[in-house]
Legacy VTK file of the C-alpha trace (Angstrom):
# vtk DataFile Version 3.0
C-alpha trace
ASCII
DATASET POLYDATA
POINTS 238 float
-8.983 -13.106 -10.465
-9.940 -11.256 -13.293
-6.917 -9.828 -15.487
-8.620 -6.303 -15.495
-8.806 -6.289 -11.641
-7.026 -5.853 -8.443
-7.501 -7.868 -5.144
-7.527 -6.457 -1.712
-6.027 -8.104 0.985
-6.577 -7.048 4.418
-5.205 -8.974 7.168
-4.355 -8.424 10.905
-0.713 -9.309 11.676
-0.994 -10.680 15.327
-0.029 -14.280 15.329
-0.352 -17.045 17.889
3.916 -18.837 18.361
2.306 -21.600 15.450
1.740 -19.595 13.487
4.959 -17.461 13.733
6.746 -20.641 13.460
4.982 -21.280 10.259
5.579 -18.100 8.288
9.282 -17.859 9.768
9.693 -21.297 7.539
8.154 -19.910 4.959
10.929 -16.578 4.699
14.104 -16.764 2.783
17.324 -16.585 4.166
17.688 -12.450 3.350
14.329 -11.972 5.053
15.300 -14.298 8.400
17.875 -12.189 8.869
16.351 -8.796 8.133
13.744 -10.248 10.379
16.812 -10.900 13.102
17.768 -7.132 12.804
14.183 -5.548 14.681
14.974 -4.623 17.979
11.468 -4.527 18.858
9.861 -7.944 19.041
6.259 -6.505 18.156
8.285 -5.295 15.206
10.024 -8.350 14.279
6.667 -10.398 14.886
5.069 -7.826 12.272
7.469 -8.352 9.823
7.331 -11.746 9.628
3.369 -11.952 9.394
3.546 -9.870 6.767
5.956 -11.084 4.680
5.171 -14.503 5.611
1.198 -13.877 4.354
2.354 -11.955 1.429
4.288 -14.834 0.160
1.069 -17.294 1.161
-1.701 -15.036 -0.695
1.208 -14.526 -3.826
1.738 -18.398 -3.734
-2.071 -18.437 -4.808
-1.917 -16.883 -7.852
1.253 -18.108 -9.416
0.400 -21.879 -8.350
4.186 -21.979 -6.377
5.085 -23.162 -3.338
5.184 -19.551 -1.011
8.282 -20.840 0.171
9.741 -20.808 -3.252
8.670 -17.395 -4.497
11.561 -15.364 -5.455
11.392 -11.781 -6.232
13.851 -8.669 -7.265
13.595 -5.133 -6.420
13.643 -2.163 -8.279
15.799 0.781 -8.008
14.007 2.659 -5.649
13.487 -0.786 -3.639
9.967 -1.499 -5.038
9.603 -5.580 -5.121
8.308 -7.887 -7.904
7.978 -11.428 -8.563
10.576 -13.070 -10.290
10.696 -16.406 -12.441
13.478 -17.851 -14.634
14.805 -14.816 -14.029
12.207 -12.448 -15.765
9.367 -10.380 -13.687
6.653 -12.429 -13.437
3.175 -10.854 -14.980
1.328 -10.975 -11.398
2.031 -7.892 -9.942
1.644 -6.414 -5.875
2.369 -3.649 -3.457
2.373 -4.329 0.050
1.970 -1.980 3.271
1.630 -2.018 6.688
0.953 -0.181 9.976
0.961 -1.138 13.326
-1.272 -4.566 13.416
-2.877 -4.207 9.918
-1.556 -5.452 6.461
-2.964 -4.402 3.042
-2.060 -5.669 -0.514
-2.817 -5.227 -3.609
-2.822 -8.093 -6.335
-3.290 -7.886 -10.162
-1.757 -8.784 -13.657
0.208 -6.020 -15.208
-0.337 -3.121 -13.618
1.170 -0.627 -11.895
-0.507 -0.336 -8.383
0.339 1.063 -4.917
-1.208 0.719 -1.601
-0.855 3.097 1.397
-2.594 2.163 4.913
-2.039 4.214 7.907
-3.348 3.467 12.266
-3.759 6.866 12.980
-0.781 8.050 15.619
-1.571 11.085 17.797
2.320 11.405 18.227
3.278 12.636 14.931
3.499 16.142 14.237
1.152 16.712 11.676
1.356 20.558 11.102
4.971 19.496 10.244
4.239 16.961 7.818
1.989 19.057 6.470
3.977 22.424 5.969
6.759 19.828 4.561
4.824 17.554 2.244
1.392 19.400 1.333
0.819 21.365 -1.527
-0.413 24.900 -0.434
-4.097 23.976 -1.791
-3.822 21.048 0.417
-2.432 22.524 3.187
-4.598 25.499 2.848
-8.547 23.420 2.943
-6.483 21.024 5.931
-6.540 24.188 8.026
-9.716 25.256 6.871
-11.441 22.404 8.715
-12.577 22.362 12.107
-10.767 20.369 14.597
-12.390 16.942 14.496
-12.283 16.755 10.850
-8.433 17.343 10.821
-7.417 14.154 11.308
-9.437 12.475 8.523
-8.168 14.442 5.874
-4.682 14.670 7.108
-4.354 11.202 6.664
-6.459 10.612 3.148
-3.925 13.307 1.409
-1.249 11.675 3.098
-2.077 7.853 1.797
-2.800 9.007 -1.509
0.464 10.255 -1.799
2.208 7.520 -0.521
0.472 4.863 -2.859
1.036 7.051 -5.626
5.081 7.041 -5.158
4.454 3.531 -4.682
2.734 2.753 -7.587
5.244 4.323 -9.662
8.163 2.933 -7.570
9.678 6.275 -7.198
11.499 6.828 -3.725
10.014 9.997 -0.962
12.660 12.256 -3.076
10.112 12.308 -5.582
8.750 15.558 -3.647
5.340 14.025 -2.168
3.959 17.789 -2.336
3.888 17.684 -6.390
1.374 15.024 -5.863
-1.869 16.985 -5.353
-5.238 15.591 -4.464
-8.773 16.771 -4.278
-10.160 17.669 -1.031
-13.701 17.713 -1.791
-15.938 15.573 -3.717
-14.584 12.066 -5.873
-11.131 11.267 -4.929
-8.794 12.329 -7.644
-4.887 13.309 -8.856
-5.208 17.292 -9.608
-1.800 17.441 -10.710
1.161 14.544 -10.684
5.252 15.169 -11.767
5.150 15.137 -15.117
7.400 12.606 -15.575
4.684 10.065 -14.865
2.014 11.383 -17.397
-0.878 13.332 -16.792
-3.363 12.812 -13.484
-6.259 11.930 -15.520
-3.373 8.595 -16.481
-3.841 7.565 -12.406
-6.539 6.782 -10.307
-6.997 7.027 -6.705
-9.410 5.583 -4.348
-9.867 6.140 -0.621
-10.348 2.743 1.320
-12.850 2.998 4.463
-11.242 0.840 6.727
-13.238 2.582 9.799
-12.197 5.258 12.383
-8.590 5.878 13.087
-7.600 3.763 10.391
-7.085 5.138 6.606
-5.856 3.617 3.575
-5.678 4.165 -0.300
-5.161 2.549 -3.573
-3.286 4.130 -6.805
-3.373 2.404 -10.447
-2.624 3.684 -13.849
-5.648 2.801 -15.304
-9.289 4.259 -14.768
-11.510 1.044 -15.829
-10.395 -1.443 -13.288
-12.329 -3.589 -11.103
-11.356 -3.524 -7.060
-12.188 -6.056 -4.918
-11.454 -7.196 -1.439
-10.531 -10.883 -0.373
-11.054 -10.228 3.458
-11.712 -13.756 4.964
-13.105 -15.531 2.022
-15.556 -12.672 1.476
-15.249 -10.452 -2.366
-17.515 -7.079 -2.684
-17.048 -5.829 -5.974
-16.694 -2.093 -6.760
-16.001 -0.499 -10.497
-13.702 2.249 -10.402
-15.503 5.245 -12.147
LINES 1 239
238 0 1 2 3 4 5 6 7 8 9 10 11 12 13 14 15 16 17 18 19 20 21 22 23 24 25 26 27 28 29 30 31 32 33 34 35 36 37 38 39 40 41 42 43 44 45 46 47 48 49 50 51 52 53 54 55 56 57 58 59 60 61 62 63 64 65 66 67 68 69 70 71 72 73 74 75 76 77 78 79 80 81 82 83 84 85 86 87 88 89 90 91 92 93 94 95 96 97 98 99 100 101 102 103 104 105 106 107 108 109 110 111 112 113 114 115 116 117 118 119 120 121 122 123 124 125 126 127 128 129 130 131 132 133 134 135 136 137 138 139 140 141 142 143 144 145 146 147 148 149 150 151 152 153 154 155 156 157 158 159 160 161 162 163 164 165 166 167 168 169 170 171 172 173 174 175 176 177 178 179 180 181 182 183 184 185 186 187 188 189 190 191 192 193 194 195 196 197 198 199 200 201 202 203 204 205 206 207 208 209 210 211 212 213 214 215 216 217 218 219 220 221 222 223 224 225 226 227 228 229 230 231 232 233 234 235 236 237
């Protein structure tokens, strides 16, 4: 990896009983028993995979065993990597939905991932009145029917990887986070507290129908690119 970059990491979380086996080795003692604590067994099985890959892909770049990695979270509950008890310079965000995992990797940077399956259950006029800004929630409504659902769910990952990238709980107020509808994904306006928008960049992630995703660093000059089964495809953030 390149220090001015980030890797993607998109991987499916169904796993054969080997290969559940494996990973639950792999877990520490705190994350066996969180692990213990799903009621669901598709739920328990996710968690696992994902925390078991994390800790395999992380394992790559810090040249430790995954079993060994240890890692700290911040006050919000963001994690890091930790070694000899200081946060180690390889830094990662993590998220999930249903059967699809997506991580970011890179070297001193503050970076947050969002990925959302699309779920025709939710309520999203709700989530919308609640966690839209009114310019957002005004051009949502503005669009026909079969457009809704696309744009509900690229505001609503932006969002989300921002608060992740700056480890900042949902209390932050996800509607002070305001997005372009149209044209070049960007931050029109961010809590002040974290700089200026033009600081933080955000890019949507075509992962297909019915699936959407984003990615939020503070930096503008940064290379993406994904590690999907061996395969890279470079893209310059501009």
């Amino acid at each position: 990896m390149m220090r001015q970059s980030v890797d993607l990491w998109l991987e499916d979380l169904s796993l054969s009983n080997a290969e559940y086996q494996h990973y639950w080795r792999l877990l520490d003692h705190q994350e066996q028993a969180k692990a213990l604590r799903f009621f669901q067994e598709k739920h328990r099985c996710q968690y696992v995979s994902s925390h078991g890959k994390l800790r395999t892909i992380l394992a790559s770049y810090t040249d430790t065993p995954p079993e060994q990695l240890c890692f700290a979270v911040e006050e919000f509950g963001k994690p890091y990597l930790v070694v000899d008890g200081k946060a180690h310079s390889v830094t990662f965000n993590l998220s999930h939905s249903d059967n699809k995992m997506l991580l970011a990797v890179s070297y001193q940077c503050e970076i947050g991932v969002d990925i959302e399956v699309w779920n025709s259950k939710i309520d999203r006029h709700l989530i919308a009145n609640n966690c839209f800004a009114k310019t957002e929630r005004l051009f949502w409504q503005s669009l026909l029917d079969h457009k809704q659902d696309a744009v509900f769910y690229q505001f609503w990952t932006r969002k989300e990887s921002f608060i992740k990238a700056v480890g900042a709980g949902i209390s932050l107020g996800v509607e002070q986070v305001i997005s372009s509808g149209q044209g070049k994904a960007r931050f029109l306006s961010i809590p002040s507290i974290y700089g200026v928008a033009a600081d933080w960049q955000v890019v949507d992630l075509q992962l297909g129908n019915g699936v959407s995703a984003a990615l939020t660093l503070k930096n503008t000059d940064f290379v993406w690119q994904w590690r999907v089964m061996g395969e890279k495809e470079d893209n310059r953030l501009r």
